[in-house]
C-alpha positions as CSV (number, residue, x, y, z in Angstrom):
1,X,13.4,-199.9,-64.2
2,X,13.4,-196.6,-62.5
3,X,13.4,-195.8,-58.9
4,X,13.6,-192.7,-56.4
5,X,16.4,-191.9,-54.7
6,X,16.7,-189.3,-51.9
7,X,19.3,-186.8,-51.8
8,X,20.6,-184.7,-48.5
9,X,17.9,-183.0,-47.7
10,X,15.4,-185.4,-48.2
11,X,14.2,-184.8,-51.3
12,X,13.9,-187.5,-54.1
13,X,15.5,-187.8,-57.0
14,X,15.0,-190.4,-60.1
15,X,17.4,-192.8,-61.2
16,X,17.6,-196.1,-62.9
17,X,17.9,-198.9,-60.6
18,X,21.6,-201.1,-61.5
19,X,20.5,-204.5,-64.0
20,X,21.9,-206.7,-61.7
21,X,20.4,-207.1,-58.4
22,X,23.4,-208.0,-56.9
23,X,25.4,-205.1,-58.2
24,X,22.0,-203.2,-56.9
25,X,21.7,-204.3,-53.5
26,X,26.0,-204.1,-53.1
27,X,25.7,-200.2,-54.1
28,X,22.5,-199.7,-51.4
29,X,24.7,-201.4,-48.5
30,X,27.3,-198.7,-49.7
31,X,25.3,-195.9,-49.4
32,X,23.5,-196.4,-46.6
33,X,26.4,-197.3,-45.0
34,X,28.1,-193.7,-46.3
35,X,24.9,-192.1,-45.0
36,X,24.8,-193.7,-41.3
37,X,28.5,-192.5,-41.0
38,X,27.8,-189.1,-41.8
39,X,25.1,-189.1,-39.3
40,X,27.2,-191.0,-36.9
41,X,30.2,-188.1,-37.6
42,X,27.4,-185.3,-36.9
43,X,26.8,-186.5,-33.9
44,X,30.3,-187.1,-32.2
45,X,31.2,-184.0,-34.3
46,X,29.7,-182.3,-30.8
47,X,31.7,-183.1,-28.5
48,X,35.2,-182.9,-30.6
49,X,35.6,-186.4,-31.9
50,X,35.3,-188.1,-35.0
51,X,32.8,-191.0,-35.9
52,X,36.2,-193.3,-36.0
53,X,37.9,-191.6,-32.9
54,X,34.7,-192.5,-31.1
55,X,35.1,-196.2,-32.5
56,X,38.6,-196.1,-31.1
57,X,37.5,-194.9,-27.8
58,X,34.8,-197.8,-27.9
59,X,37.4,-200.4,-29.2
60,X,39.7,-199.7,-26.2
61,X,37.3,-199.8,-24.0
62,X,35.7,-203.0,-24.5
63,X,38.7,-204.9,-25.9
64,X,40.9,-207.0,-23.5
65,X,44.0,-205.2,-21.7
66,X,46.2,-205.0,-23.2
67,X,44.8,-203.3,-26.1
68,X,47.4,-202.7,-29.2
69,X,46.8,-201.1,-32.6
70,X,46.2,-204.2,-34.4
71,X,43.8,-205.3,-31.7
72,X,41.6,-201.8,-32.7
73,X,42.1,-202.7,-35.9
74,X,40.9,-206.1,-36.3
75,X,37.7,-204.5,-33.9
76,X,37.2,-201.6,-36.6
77,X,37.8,-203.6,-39.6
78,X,40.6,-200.7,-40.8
79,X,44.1,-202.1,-41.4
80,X,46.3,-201.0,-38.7
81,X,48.5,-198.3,-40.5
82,X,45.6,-196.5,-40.4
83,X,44.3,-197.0,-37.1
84,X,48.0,-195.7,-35.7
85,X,47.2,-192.5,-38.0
86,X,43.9,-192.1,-36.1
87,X,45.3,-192.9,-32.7
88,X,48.5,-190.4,-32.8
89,X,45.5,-187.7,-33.7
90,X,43.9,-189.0,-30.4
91,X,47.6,-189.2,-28.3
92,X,47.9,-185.4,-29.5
93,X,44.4,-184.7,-28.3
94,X,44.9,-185.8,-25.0
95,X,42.5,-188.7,-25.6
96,X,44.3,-191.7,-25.1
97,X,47.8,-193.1,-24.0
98,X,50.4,-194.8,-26.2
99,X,53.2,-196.6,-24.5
100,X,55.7,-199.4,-25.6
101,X,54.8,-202.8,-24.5
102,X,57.2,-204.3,-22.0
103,X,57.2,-207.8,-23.0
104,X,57.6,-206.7,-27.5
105,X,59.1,-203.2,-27.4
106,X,57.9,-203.3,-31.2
107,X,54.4,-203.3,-29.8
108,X,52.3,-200.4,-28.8
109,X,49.9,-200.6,-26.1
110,X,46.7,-197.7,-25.8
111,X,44.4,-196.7,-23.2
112,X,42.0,-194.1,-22.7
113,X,43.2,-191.0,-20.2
114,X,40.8,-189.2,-18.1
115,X,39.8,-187.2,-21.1
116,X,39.2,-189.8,-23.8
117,X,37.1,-192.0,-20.8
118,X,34.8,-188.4,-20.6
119,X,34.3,-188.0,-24.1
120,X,33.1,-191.3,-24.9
121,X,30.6,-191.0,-21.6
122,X,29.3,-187.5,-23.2
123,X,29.2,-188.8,-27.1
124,X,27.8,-192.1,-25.8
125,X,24.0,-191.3,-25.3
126,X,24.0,-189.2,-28.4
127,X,25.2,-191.9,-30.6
128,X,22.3,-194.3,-28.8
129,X,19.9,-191.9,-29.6
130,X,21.2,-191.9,-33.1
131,X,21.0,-195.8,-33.3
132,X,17.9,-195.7,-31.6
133,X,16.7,-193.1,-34.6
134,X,18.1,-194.8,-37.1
135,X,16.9,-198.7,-36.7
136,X,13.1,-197.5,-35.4
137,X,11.8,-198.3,-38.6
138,X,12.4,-202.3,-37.9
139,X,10.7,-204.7,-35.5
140,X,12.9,-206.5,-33.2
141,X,12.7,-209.5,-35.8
142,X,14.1,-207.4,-38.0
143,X,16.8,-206.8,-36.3
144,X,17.7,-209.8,-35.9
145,X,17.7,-211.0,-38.9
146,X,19.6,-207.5,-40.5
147,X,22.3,-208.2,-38.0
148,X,22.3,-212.0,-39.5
149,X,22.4,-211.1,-43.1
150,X,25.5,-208.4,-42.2
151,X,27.3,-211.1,-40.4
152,X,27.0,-213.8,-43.1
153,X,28.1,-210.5,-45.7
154,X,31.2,-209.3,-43.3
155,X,32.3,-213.5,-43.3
156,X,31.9,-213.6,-46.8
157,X,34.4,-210.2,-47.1
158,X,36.6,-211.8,-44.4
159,X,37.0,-214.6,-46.8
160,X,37.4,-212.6,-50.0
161,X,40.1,-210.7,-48.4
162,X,42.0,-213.2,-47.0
163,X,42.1,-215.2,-50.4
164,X,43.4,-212.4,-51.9
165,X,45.8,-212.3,-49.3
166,X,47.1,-215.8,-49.9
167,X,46.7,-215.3,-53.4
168,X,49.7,-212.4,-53.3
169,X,52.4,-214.5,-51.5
């Protein structure tokens, strides 16, 4: 069954739809999802940031003090080798602060400096806007019941992963 597609740019392009609706619906999640980040980069791109530097900035803001890599990286869903990567990019920037936790010297602790608190109170309305842009096309029961259907799909990951966890020890 064919269906149109819309390339950067807007413009539509044909293509058959995937046999299985599953395998269908699984590869529109991914793109959209690909496509909201770009816009979402574009955006903080502004002001100097990325769209996961902004996350970070968001992540130790609203987490609990003390805030520690793995905290951010449960929060953004990114294992926490990678979240260090994207937070010694944001030490060198001047963004946030990275000292040794007194209590586990092996842990790390971060919190925003004067300049990371700034840049997430400039990039903040813009990324709003952006989400404002981006969901006006649903009602508010809509939203609700998008945000249900992601959370039963980000339990059902959760639980894929940590099976295959379990499954390699």
């Amino acid at each position: 069954m064919a269906s149109m597609q819309r390339r950067e740019g807007g413009e539509m392009t044909k293509g058959k739809r995937a046999e299985n609706p599953n395998l269908e619906t699984f590869l529109a999640l991914h793109r959209t999802r690909d496509l909201l980040f770009r816009c979402h980069d574009r955006v903080v791109q502004k002001f100097g940031l990325t769209a996961e530097q902004y996350t970070v900035l968001l992540a130790v803001k609203f987490l609990d003090d003390p805030v520690r890599a793995t905290d951010i990286g449960g929060w953004m869903e990114r294992k926490v080798n990678s979240v260090s990567m994207i937070v010694d990019r944001m030490v060198r920037a001047g963004l946030v602060d990275r000292t040794r936790d007194l209590p586990d010297r092996r842990e790390v602790r971060v919190a925003l400096t004067r300049k990371g608190q700034k840049a997430l109170e400039q990039t903040t309305p813009g990324v709003m806007k952006l989400a404002d842009e981006m969901l006006s096309p649903l009602k508010q029961q809509d939203h609700r019941t998008l945000t249900r259907l992601l959370d039963r799909l980000m339990a059902r990951a959760h639980k894929h992963l940590s099976a295959k966890t379990r499954a390699r020890r």
